[in-house]
Backbone as CSV, one residue per row, in Angstrom:
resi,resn,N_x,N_y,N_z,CA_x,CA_y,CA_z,C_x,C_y,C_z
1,UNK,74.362,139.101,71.151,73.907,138.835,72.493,74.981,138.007,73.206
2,UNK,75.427,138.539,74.283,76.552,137.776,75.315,76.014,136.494,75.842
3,UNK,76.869,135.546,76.304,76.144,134.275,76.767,75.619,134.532,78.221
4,UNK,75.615,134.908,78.618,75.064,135.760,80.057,73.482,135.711,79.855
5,UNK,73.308,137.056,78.910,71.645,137.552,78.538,71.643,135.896,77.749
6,UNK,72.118,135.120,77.315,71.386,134.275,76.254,70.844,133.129,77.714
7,UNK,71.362,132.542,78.604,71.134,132.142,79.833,70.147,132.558,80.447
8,UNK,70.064,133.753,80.861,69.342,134.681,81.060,67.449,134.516,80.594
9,UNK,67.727,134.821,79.359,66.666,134.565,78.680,66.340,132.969,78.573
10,UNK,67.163,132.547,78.165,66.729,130.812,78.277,66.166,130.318,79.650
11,UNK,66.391,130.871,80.499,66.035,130.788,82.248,64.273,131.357,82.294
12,UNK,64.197,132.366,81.666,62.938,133.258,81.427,62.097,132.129,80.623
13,UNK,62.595,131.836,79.449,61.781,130.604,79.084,61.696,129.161,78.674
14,UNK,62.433,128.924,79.774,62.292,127.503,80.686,60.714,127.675,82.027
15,UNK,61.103,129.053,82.359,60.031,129.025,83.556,58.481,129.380,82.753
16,UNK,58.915,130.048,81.808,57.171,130.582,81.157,56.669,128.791,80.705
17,UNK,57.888,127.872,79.759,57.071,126.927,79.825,56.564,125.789,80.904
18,UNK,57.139,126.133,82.086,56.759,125.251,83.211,55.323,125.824,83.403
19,UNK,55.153,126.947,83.402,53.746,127.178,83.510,52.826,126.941,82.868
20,UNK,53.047,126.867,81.306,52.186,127.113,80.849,51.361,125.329,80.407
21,UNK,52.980,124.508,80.557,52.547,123.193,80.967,51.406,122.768,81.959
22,UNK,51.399,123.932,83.164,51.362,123.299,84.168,50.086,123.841,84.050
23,UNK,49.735,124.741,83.649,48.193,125.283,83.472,47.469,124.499,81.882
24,UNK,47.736,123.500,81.571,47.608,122.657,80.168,47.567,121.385,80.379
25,UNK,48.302,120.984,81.705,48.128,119.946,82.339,47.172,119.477,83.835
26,UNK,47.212,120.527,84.215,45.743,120.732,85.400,44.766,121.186,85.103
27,UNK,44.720,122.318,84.293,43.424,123.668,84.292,42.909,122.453,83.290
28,UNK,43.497,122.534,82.042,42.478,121.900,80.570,42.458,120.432,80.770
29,UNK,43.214,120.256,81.269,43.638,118.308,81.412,43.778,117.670,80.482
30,UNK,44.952,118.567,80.156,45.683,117.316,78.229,46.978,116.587,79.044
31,UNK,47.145,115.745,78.455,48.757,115.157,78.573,50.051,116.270,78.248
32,UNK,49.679,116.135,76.814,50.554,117.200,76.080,49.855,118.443,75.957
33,UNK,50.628,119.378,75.491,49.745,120.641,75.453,48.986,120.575,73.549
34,UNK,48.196,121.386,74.075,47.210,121.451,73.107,47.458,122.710,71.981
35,UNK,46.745,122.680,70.925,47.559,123.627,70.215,47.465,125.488,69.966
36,UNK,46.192,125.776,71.372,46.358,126.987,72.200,47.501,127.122,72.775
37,UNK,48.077,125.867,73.499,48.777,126.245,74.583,50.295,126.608,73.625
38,UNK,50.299,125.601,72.889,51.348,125.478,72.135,51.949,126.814,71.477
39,UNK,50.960,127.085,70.978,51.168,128.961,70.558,51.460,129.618,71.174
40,UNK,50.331,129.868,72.200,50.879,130.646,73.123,52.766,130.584,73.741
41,UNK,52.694,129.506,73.998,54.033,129.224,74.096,55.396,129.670,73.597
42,UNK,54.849,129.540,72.345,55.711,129.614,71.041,55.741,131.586,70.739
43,UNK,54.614,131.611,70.991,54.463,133.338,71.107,55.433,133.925,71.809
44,UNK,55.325,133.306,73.231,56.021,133.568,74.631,57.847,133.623,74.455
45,UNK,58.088,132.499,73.873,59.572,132.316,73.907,60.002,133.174,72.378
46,UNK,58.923,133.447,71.553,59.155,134.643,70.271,59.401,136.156,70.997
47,UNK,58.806,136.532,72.371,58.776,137.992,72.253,59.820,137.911,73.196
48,UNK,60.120,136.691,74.176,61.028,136.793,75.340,62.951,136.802,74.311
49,UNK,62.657,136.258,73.485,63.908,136.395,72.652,64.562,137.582,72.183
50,UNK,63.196,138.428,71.803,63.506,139.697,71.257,63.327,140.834,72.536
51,UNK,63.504,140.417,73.358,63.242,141.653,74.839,64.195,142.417,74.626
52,UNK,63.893,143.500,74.289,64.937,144.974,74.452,65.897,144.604,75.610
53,UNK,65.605,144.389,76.628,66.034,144.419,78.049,67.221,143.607,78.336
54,UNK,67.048,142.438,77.448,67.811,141.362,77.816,68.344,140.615,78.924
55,UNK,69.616,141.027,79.089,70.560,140.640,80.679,69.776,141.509,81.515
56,UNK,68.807,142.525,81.627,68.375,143.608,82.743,66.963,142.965,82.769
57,UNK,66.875,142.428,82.417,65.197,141.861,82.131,64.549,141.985,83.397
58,UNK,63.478,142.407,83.351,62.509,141.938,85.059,61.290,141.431,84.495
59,UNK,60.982,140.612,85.227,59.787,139.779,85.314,58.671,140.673,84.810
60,UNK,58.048,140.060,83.703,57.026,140.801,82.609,55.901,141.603,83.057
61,UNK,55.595,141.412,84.396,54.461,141.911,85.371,54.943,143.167,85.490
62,UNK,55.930,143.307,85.754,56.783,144.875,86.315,57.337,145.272,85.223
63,UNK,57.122,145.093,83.614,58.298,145.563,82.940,57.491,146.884,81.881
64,UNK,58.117,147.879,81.904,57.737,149.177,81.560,57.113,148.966,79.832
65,UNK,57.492,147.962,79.178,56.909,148.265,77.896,56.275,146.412,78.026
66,UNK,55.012,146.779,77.457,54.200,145.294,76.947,54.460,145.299,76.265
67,UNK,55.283,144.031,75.467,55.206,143.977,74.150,54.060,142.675,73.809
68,UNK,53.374,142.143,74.373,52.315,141.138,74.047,51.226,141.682,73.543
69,UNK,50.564,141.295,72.508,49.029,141.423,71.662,48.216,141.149,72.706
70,UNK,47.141,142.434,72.515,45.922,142.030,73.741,45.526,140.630,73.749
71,UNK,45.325,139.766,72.595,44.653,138.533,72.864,45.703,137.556,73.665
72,UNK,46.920,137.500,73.092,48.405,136.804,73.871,48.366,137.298,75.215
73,UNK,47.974,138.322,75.411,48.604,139.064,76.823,47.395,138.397,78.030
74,UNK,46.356,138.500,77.615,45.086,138.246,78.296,45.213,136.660,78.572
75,UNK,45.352,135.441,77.279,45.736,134.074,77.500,46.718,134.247,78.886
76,UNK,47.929,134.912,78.458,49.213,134.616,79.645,48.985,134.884,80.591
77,UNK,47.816,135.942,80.846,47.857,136.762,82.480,46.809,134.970,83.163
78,UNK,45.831,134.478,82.582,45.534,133.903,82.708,46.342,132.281,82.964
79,UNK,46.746,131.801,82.074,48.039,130.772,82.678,48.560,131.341,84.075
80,UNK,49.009,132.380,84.315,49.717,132.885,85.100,49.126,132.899,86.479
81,UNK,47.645,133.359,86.520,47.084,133.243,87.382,46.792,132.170,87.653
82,UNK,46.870,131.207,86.984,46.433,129.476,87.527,47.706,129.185,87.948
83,UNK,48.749,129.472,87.546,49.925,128.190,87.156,50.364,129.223,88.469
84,UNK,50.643,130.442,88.780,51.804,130.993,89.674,51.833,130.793,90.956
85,UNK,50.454,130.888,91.337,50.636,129.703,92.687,50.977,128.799,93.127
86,UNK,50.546,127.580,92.312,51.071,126.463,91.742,52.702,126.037,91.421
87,UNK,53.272,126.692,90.981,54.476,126.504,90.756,55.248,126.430,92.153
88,UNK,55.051,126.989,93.337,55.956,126.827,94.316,55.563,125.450,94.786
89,UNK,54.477,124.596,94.344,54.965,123.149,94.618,55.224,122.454,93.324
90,UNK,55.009,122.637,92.418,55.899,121.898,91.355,56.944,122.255,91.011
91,UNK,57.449,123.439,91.012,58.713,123.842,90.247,58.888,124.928,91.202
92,UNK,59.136,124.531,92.735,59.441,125.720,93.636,60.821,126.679,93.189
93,UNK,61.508,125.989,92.799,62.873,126.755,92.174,63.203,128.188,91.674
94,UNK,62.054,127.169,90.455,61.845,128.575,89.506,60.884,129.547,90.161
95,UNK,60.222,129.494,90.939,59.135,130.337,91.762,59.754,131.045,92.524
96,UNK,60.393,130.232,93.330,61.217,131.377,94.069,62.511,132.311,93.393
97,UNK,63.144,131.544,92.344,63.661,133.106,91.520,62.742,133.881,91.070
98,UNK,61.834,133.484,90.391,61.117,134.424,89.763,60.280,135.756,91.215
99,UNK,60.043,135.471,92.289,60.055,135.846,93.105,61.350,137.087,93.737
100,UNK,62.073,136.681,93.701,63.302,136.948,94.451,63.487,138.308,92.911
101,UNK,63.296,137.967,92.045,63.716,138.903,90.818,62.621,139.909,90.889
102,UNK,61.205,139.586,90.942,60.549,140.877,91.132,60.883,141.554,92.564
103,UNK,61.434,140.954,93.653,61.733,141.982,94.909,62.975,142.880,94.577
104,UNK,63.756,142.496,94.281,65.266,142.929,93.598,64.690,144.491,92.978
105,UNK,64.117,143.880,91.987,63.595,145.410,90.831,62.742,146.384,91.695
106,UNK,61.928,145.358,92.527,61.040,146.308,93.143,62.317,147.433,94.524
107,UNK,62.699,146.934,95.074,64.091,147.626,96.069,64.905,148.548,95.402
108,UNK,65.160,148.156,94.055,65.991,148.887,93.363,65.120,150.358,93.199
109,UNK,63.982,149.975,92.318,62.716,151.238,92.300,62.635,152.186,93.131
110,UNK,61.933,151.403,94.346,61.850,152.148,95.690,63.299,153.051,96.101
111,UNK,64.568,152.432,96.134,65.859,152.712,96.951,66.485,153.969,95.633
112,UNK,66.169,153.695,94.258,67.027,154.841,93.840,66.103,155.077,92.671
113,UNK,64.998,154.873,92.924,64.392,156.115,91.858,63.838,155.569,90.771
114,UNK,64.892,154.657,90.113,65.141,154.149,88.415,65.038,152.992,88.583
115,UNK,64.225,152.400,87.440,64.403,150.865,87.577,65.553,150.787,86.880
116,UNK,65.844,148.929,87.026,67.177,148.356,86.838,67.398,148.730,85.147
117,UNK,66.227,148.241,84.722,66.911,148.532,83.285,67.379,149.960,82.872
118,UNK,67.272,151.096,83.238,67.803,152.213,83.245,69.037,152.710,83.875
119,UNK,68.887,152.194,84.980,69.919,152.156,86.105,71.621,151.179,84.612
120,UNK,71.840,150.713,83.931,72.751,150.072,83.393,72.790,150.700,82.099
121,UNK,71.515,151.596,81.641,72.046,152.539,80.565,72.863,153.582,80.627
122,UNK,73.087,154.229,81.611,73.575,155.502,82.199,75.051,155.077,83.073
């Protein structure tokens, strides 16, 4: 893996754990996260490591293969739905890339057909 995709991915989960903090620290009201959240977590930065996709990665909402276990997948959609609103006042940063990255993929889609990750196999 090039240091690019390793950035890349480390960027991907830096932001999954701002959320999942942030839905562990408002939604449940622990200090620290608890040892649901913790897994989950730990799940999160396990499958984001191994993403086929890597450097082409798009934001997991838009990405053609799930690789999350129904029970993992259902927890995250959930964090997600608490925490993703949320994040543009705690961690507007990362919100607005993560933002800016699903419009990108989505333009790319629309404008030529193929999503990005295909679009760099060929």
């Amino acid at each position: 893996m090039n240091k690019t995709c390793q950035s890349h991915i480390a960027q991907e989960q830096r932001t999954v754990e701002q959320m999942i903090r942030l839905y562990c620290r408002r939604k449940e009201g622990n200090k620290e996260l608890c040892p649901q959240c913790l897994e989950l977590l730990e799940y999160a930065r396990m499958r984001l490591s191994r993403c086929p996709f890597g450097e082409n990665k798009t934001t997991c909402r838009l990405c053609p293969v799930h690789c999350y276990k129904p029970e993992m997948k259902k927890r995250m959609q959930e964090v997600m739905r608490y925490a993703g609103p949320r994040m543009l006042l705690y961690h507007p940063t990362a919100a607005c890339r993560h933002l800016w990255k699903e419009h990108i993929y989505q333009y790319f889609t629309r404008r030529f057909g193929v999503p990005c990750q295909e679009q760099h196999k060929q």
